[in-house]
N, C-alpha and C positions, 0 to 999 in steps of 0.2 A: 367549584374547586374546594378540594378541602383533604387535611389532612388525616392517615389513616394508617394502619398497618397495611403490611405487604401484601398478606390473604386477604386481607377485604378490599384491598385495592386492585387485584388480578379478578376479583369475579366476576367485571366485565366479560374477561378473555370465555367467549363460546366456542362449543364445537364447529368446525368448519371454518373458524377464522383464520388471517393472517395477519404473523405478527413478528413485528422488525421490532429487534434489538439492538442499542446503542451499541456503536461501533469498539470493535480495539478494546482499549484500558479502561475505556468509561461504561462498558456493559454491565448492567445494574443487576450483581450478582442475587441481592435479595429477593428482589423480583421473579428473577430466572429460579430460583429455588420455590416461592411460592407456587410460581404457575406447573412446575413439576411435580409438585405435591397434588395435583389438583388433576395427574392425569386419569386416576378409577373414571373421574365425570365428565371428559374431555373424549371427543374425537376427531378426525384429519384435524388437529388444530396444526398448522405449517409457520413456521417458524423461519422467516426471512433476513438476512443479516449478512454482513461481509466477515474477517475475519473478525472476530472477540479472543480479546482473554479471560483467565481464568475459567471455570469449569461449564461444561454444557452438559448438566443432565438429563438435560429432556433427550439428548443425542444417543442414550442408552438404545438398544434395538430391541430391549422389553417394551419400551415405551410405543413401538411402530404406530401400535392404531390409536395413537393419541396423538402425538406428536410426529411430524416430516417433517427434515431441515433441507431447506433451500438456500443454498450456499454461491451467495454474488461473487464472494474471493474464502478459498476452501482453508480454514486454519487446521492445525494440529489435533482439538478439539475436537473434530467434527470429519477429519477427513476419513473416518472407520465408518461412515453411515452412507456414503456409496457404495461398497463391496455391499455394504450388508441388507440396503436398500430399503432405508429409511433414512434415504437423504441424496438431493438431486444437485448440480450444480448448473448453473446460467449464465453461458459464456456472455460476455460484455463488458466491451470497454466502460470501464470507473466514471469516467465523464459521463457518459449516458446514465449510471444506474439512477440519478435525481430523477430524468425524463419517466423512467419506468413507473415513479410515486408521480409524478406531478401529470402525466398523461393518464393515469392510472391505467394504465397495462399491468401493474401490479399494485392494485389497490389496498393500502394500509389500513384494517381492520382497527390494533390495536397499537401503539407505540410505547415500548418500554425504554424511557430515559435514565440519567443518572447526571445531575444539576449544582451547579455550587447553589448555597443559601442564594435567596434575594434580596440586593442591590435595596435602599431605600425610596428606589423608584418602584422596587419589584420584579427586575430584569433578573433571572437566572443566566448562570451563564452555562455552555454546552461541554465546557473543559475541555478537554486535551480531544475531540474529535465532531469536528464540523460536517466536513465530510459527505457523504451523503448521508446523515442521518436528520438531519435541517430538515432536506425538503420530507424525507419520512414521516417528519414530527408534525410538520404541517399541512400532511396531506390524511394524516390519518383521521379518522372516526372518532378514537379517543388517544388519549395521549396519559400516560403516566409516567410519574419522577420518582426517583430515589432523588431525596436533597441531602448533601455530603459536602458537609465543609472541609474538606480534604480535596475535592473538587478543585482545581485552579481556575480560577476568572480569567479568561481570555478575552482579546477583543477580537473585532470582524464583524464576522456572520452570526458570532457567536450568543448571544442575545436572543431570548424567551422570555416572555412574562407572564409571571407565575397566574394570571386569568387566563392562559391560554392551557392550563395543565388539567384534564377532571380530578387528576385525583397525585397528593405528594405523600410520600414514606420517607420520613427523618432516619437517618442512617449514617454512622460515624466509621466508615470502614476506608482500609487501604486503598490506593487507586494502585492496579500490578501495574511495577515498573522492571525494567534490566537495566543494569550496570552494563555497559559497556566492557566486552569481553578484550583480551590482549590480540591484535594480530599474530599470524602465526609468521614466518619469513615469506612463503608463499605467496599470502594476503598482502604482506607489508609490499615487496613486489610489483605485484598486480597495483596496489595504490600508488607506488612511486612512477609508474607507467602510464595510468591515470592521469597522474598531475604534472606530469610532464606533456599535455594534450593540453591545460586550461592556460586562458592568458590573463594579463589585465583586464577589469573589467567585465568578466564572466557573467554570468546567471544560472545561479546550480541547481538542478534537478537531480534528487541521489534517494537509497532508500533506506534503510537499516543493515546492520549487519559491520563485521568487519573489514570488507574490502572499502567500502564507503566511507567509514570510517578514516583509515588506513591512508587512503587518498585523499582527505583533509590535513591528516597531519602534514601531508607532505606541502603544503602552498600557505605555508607560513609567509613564504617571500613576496607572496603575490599582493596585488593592489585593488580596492574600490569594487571586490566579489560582489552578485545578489543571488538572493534567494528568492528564487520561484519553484516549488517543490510542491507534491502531493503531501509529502510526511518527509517529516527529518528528527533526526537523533542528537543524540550528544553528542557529536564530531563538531558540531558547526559551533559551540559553544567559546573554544578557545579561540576562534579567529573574529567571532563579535567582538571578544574583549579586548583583543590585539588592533582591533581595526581595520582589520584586511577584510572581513566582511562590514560593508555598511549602505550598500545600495545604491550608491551617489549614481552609480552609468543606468542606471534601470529606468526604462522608458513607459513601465508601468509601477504603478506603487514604487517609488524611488523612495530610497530610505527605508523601505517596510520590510520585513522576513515575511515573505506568504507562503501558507502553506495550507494543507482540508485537514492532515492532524498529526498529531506528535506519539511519539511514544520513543519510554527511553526512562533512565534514573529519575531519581527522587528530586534530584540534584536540574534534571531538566524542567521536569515539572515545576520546581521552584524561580526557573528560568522565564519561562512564561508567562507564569503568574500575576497577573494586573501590570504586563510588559506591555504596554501601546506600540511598539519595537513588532512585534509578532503579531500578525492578524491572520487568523484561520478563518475560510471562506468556502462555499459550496464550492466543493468538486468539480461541479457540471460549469464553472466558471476557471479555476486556476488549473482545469486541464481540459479546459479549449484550446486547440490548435490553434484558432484565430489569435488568440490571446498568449502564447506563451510566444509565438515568433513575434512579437510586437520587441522582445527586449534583445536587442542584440548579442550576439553569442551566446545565446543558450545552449547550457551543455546539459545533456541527459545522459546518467550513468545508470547503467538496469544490469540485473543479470539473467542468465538461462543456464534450463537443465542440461542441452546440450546446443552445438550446433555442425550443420553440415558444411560440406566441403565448398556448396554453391552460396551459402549465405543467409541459411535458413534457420533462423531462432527459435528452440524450443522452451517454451518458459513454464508450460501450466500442468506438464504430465508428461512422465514416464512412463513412454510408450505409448498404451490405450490408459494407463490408469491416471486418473485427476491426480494432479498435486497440490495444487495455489488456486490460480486464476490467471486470466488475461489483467487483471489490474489496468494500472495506467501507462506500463510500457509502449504501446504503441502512440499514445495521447502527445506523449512527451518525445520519444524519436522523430516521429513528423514534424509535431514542431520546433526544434531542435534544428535540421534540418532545413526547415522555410526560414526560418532566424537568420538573421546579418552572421556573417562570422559563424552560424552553431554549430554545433557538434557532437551528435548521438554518438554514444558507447555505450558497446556490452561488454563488462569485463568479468570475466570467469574463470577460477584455477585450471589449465587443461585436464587434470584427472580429477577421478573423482576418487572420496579416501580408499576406494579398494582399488586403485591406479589402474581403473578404467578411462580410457581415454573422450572427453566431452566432446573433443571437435571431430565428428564422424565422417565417415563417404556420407553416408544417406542415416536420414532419421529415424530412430528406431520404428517400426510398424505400428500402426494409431498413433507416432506422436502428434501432439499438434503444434502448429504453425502459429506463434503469435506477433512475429516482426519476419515481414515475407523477407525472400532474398534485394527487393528492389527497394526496401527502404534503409538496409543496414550501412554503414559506412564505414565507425572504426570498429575493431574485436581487439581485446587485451586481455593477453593471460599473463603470467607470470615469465613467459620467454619471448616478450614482444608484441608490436603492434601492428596490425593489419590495416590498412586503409583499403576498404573494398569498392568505393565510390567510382565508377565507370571504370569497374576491372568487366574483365571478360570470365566468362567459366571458367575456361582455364587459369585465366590470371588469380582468381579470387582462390580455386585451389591450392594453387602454389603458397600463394599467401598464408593462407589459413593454414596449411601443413606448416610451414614455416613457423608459428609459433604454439604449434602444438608439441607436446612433451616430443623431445628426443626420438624415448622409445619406440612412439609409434608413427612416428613421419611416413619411414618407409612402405608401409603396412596401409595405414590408407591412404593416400594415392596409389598404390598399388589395385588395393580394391574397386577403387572410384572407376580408375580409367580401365581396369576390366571388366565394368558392369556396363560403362557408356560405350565403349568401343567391339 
C-alpha cells in the first residue's frame, strides 16, 4: 500500500480488464479522469458500476475501443452509450449484484474507491455508499482509493483498512450533493395520498426525488416510524429530529436508520457523519426479502415510467429504450408484502409533463416489466388510490382508470376492453 498520484495509481488498470467504480456521490472523480487519459494504451477496458455522479468521460463514444460501460442501474451520465453502443446494461435485481462480485460471474479486475482519511486504527470509511461497492472492493484483484476528507465517516459495513488498499491518492474535493427541490402541487398530492397509507409504527422504504420527499412531510403526526431503505434523502431528516422517526417497533436493527446509501445535501451528508444513528450495510443484506419482512409493516414507496390497466409496472425503459434499471423495486415490494401489516406502493403523477397519460391499456411495445401484475397492491397518483390486491382484471382496470387523469379515463378503458374483447 502506498500513497501516490492518480496516474500512477491507474497503471495497474490493463487492457481487457474490468473495472467497478464507487457508487453515486462517492465515485472517485480523479481517478475516473486519470484512467480516461490513459485510453491511446488501453483496450475493451469495461467499466462496471451502478449509477455515479458527476462526469463519465471514459462514456464518450470516441473512446469505444478503449473503454465499454456496463451499467447495473443506467444514470444520466452514461445512458447515451446504449444507442450508441459502447455501453450495455445488466438487468438485475440490486440485492443480487454483491452475488455477481462475490460468485465472481463478474469478476473485479480493478476497484476504484473514494475513502474518508484513516481512523487511528486505520479503518477508512466507504462514505455515503456501501452499497454494493463493499463486496466490489473485496472481491477485486486490486483495489484503489481517493482518501477525501470530505468524505463522511459512516458506520455499518462501512469499514476498510487502509492494508487492504494497493494503492491511496490524497485528494480534497467536493462529494456532489442536491438540495432538495420544492414539490410541485402534484407531488405534494401524491405525497399527502401516500401518507395517508402509513400507520404507527411503520418501516419506510422510499427513494429520492420529490414525491418521496413530499410524503414525509406529510407524517409529521405519526409515531415510533423505522427506516429500512436501500438509499434515503433529506426528507427523513426533520422527522429524526421531531421524533417520529426513531426505530423503537423495528424488529431488526431497532433504533438504527439502515440503509446501502445516501445521497442528498451537504446538510445530509453532515447528518451522517460519525452518526452511529445511521448504519449503511451491503445491499445483498438490507434488500433480502428474508430480511425486510422480518419488520413489521414495512412500507415500500418506488415509482414507474408507466403502468397498465392489468397491473403491470414499468420502471427501467421507455418502451424498448433503457432508462434506469430494475434497482431494488422488486426487493422491497415482496418484501413489503410478506411484512406483518406491509404495504407496497407505487406512486406516480398520472401524466407525464407533456400530459401523456402513465396509466395505459397496455405497455408501450418493448417496455419492460419490473413489478409483474401479481405482486402490486396500492398505485397513487395525484387523483387517488388504487388497492389492486385480489382485484380481478376487470376490477383492477376500473380501479386504475379511476385515478388516472380525468382526461383520459374514458379513452383507455375504451381502448383496453376493445383490444381484449
Amino acid at each position: 500500500m502506498k500513497y501516490c498520484s492518480a496516474e500512477e495509481a491507474v497503471k495497474v488498470i490493463k487492457s481487457n480488464d474490468r473495472v467497478f467504480i464507487h457508487s453515486v456521490s462517492m465515485a472517485p472523480q480523479q481517478l475516473i479522469n486519470a484512467l480516461t487519459a490513459r485510453h491511446a494504451e488501453l483496450r475493451n477496458v469495461e467499466l462496471t458500476h451502478l449509477h455515479i455522479e458527476g462526469d463519465a468521460p471514459y462514456a464518450d463514444p470516441k473512446y469505444a475501443e478503449s473503454f465499454h460501460v456496463n451499467s447495473l442501474f443506467i444514470g444520466a451520465n452514461v445512458r447515451h452509450t446504449i444507442k450508441a453502443g459502447n455501453g450495455s446494461y445488466t438487468p438485475v435485481f440490486l440485492s443480487e449484484i454483491p452475488y455477481l462480485f462475490r460468485k465472481r460471474v463478474l469478476p473485479i479486475n480493478v476497484a476504484l474507491m473514494q475513502v474518508s482519511p484513516p481512523d487511528k486504527h486505520g479503518f477508512c470509511s466507504l462514505g455515503t455508499s456501501v452499497d454494493a461497492s463493499l463486496a466490489a472492493a473485496q472481491g477485486a484483484d486490486h483495489v484503489i482509493a481517493q482518501v477525501n476528507p470530505r468524505a463522511p465517516r459512516t458506520h455499518g459495513d462501512s469499514l476498510i483498512h487502509m492494508s487492504k488498499f494497493d494503492a491511496l491518492v490524497e485528494v480534497d474535493d467536493e462529494i456532489p450533493s442536491h438540495a432538495p427541490s420544492a414539490p410541485s402541487s402534484i407531488e405534494m398530492q401524491i405525497g399527502q395520498n401516500v401518507a395517508s397509507l402509513i400507520e404507527d409504527g411503520s418501516c419506510l422504504q422510499m427513494g429520492i426525488g420529490a414525491i418521496p420527499n413530499a410524503a414525509l412531510s406529510q407524517m409529521g403526526h405519526l409515531k415510533n416510524l423505522g427506516i429500512h431503505t436501500e438509499m434515503f434523502s433529506d426528507g427523513i431528516m426533520d422527522l429524526v429530529e421531531s421524533g417520529v422517526i426513531n426505530g423503537a417497533e423495528k424488529k431488526t436493527h431497532p433504533g438504527k436508520i439502515i440503509s446501502g446509501f445516501v445521497m442528498g445535501s451537504q446538510k445530509l451528508y453532515d447528518f451522517i457523519d460519525d452518526n452511529p444513528q445511521v448504519n449503511l450495510l451491503d445491499i445483498g443484506y438490507v434488500n433480502d426479502t428474508a430480511v425486510i419482512r422480518k419488520n413489521p409493516k414495512a412500507v415500500s414507496i418506488n415509482s414507474a415510467v408507466e403502468i397498465d390497466l392489468t397491473g403491470q409496472v414499468c420502471a427501467d425503459s421507455i418502451g424498448p429504450r433503457m432508462y434506469s434499471g430494475v434497482g431494488g423495486q422488486m426487493d422491497f415490494m415482496r418484501g413489503a408484502m410478506l411484512s406483518k401489516g406491509g404495504k407496497p406502493i407505487i406512486a406516480l403523477p398520472s401524466t407525464t409533463r407533456r400530459g401523456q397519460t402513465r396509466i395505459v391499456p397496455f405497455l408501450k411495445p418493448g417496455a419492460g416489466v419490473v413489478t409483474t401484475r401479481s405482486h402490486v397492491q396500492y398505485i397513487v397518483t395525484e387523483h387517488g388510490i388504487a388497492d389492486l390486491y385480489g382485484k380481478t382484471l376487470k376490477q383492477r382496470a376500473e380501479a386504475l382508470a379511476g385515478i388516472a387523469h380525468p382526461d383520459h379515463r374514458e379513452a383507455i378503458l375504451k381502448e383496453y376492453h376493445d383490444a381484449i374483447h
